[in-house]
C-alpha positions in Angstrom: 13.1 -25.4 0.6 12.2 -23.1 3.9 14.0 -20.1 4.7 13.9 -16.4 5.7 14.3 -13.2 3.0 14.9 -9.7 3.0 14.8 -7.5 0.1 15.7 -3.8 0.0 14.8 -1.6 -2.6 13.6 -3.7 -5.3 11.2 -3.0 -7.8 8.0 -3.5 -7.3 7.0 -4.4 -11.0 9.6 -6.8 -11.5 8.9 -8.8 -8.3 5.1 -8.7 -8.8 5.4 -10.6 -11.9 7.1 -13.4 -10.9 4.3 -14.4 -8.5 1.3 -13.0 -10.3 0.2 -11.6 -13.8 0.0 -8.1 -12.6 2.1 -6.5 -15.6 3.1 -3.3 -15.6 0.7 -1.7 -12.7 2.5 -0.6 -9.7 6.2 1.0 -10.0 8.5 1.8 -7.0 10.6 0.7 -5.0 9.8 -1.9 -2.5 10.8 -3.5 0.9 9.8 -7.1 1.8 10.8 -9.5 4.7 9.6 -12.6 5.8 9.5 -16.4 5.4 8.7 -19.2 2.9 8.4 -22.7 2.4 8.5 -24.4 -1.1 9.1 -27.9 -2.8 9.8 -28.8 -6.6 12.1 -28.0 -9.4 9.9 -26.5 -11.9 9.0 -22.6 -11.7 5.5 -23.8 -11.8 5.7 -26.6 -9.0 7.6 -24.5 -6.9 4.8 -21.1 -7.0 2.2 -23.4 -6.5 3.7 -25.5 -3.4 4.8 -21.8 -2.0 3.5 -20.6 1.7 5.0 -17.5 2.5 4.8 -15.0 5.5 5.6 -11.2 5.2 5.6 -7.7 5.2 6.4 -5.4 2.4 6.3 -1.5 2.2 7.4 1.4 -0.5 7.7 4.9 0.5 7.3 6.4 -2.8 6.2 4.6 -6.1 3.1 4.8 -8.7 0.1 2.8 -9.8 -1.0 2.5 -13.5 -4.7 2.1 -13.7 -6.4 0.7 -16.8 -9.5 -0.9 -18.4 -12.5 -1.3 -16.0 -10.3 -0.3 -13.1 -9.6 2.9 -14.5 -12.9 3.2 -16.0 -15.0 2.8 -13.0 -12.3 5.3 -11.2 -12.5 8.2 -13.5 -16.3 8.0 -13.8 -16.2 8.7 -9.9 -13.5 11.4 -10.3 -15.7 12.6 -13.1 -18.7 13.3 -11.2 -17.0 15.5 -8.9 -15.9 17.9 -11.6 -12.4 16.4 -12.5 -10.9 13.9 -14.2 -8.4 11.0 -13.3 -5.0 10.7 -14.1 -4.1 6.9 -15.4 -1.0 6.8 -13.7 -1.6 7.8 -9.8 1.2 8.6 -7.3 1.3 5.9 -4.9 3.0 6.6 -1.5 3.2 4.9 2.1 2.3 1.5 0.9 2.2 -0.9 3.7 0.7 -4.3 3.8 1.2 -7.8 5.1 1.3 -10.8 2.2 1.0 -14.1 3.0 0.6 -16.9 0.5 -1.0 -20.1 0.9 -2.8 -22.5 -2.0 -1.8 -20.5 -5.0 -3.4 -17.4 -2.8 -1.5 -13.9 -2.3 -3.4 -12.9 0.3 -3.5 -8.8 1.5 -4.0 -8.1 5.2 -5.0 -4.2 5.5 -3.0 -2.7 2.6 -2.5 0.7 3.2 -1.5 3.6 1.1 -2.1 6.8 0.0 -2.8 7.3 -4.1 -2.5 10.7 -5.2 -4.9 13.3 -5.1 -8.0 10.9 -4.9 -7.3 9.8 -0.8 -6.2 6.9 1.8 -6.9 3.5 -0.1 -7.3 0.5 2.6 -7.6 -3.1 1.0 -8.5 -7.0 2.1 -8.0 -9.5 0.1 -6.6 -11.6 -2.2 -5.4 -12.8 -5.9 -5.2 -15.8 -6.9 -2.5 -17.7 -9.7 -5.0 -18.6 -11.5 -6.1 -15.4 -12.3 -9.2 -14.5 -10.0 -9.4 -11.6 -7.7 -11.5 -10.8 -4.7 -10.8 -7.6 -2.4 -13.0 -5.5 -0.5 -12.0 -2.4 1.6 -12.6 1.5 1.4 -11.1 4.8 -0.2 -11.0 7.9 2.5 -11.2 10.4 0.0 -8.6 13.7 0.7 -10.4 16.5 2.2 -10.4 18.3 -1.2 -12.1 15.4 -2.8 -14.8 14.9 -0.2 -15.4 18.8 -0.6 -15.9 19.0 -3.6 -18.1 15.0 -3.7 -20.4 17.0 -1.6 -21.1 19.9 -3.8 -22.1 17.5 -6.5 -24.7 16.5 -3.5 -28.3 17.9 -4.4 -30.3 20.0 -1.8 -27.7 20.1 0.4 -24.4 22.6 -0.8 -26.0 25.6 0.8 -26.5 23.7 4.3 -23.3 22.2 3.9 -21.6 25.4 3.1 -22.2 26.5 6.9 -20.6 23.5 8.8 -17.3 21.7 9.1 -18.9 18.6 10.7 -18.2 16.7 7.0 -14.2 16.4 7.4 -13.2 13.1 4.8 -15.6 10.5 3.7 -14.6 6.5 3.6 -16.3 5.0 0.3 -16.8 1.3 0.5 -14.9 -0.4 -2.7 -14.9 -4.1 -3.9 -12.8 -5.4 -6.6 -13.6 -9.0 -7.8 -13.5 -10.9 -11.2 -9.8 -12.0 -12.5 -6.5 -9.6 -13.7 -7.6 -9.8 -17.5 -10.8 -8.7 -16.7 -11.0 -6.9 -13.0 -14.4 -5.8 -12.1 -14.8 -2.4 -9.3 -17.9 -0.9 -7.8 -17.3 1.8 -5.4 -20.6 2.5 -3.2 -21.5 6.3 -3.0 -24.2 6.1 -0.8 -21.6 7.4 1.8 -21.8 10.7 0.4 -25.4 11.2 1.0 -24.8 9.4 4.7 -23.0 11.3 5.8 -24.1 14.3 4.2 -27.6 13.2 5.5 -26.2 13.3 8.9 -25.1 16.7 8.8 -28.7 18.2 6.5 -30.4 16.5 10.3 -27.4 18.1 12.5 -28.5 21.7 10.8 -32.2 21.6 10.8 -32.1 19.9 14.1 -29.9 22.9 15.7 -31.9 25.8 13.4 -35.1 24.3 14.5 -34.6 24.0 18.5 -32.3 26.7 18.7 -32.7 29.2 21.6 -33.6 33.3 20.9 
């Protein structure tokens, strides 16, 4: 079989399950172009024979987290103060999906989930299960404000510069769908914050009178 396809408006939970075993985690609906090539008359013959080339994006739609995925999200949320929804808005997705060797592969996913910030993903999952993405959350302006309060030594030289705008924290999601695994690296918060506590002493120390 080869072939071009277009789908308009479908939803997203419904397609993702017939080429992975992502159940019941992202909602919407989604766009998707592209090409394939396939052989075999079996369901399984045919997914795992499949290359395919496209592009797929969903304006609005949402993202259920659970187990470690959630768990290791909220505890983030949680040391800023607040805690995390398990079902996130999810808008502006946007992200090129190829599939080669039983791999859905993720070239710069791109979207926006709720309140937290700008999520940015590489990657891929694999049919039998294992995942592997690496990429970065750009946390809302809100979020970054009030990440860096939770920052000791440094709220009360923070509170007198703008310098700190949004702050990207490195994320890595590995393991397999039953059992995902997420570590999200803070040490950008005390970067960057690090940057600025120099910038201030810096300008208070060599400042003219």
């Amino acid at each position: 079989y080869t072939g071009d396809f277009k789908a308009t408006e479908i939803e997203a939970n419904g397609f993702a399950t017939q080429f992975s075993k992502f159940d019941d985690m992202i909602f919407g609906k989604v766009n998707i172009e592209g090409s394939y090539t396939a052989s075999g008359w079996d369901p399984e013959e045919f997914i795992n024979s499949l290359q395919m080339n496209s592009v797929s994006h969903m304006n609005d739609g949402k993202v259920a987290l659970s187990g470690d995925i959630f768990k290791e999200s909220n505890r983030l949320i949680q040391s800023f103060g607040q805690n995390l929804d398990k079902e996130q808005v999810f808008r502006n997705f946007w992200s090129s999906v190829k599939m080669e060797n039983g791999k859905v592969s993720f070239d710069k996913l791109q979207s926006t989930m709720g309140t937290i910030g700008d999520l940015e993903l590489d990657g891929f999952y694999h049919i039998n299960g294992d995942l592997n993405y690496v990429g970065k959350i750009l946390l809302t302006k809100e979020m970054t404000a009030k990440a860096l309060s939770k920052v000791k030594g440094i709220t009360s030289v923070l509170s007198s510069t703008n310098s700190i705008d949004r702050v990207a924290l490195p994320i890595k999601i590995t393991g397999t769908v039953e059992k995902p695994s997420l570590s999200i690296d803070i040490s950008g918060l005390a970067k960057d914050a690090g940057k600025d506590l120099l910038n201030e002493i810096g300008n208070s120390l060599f400042k003219k009178k």
